[in-house]
N, C-alpha and C positions, 0 to 999 in steps of 0.2 A: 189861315186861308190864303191859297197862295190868289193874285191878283196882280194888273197888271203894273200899279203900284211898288206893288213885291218885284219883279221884275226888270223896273229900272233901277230900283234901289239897288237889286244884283249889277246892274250893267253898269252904273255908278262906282258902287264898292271894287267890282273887280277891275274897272280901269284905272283907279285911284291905287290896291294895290298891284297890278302891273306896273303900275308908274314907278312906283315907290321902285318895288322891285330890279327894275332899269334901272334906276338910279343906285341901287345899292351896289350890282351888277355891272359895272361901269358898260356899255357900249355893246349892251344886248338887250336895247328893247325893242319893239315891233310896230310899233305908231302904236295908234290910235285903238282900232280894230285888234289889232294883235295884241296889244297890254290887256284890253278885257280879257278874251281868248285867256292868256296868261292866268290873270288875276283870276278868274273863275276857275279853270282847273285847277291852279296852284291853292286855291284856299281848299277845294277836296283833297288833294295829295296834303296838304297840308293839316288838313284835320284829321287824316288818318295815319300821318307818323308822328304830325308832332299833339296829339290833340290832348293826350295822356297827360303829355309834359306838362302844357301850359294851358288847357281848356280848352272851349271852343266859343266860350262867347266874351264879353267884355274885350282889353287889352288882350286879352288872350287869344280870341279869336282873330285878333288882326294881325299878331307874333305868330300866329301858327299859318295864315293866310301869305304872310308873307315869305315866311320860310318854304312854304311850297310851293310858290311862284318862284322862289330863286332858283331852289331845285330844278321846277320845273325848265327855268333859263339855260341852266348847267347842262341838263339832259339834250335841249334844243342846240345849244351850240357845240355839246358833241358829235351829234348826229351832221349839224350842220358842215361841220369842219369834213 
């Protein structure tokens, strides 16, 4: 049952991995606001190329959440440029 509960838990998880993501990503993260942004789309692009590979939930889902937040970095700072 999604709740609102559920829903910080998202806003938590994806700015934690947006963070990460920055960090692995040297000198492209977005604050605050924008690492969620990040983390949250990045864990869907991420579950859906890398979900196969590595799952989507335990370690796995935080390898595949993370890998689409990079992606997703990569894509943002092509465009950006």
């Amino acid at each position: 049952m999604f709740g609102i509960f559920s829903f910080i838990g998202w806003l938590i998880i994806g700015a934690i991995i947006g963070w990460i993501a920055g960090k692995v990503w040297v000198g492209h993260g977005f604050g605050l606001i924008g690492n969620i942004l990040v983390g949250i789309v990045g864990s869907i692009i991420g579950g859906a190329l890398f979900g196969g590979f590595f799952g989507t939930s335990g370690i796995g889902g935080w390898i595949t959440s993370i890998l689409g937040a990079i992606v997703l970095l990569v894509i943002a700072g092509l465009i950006k440029k």
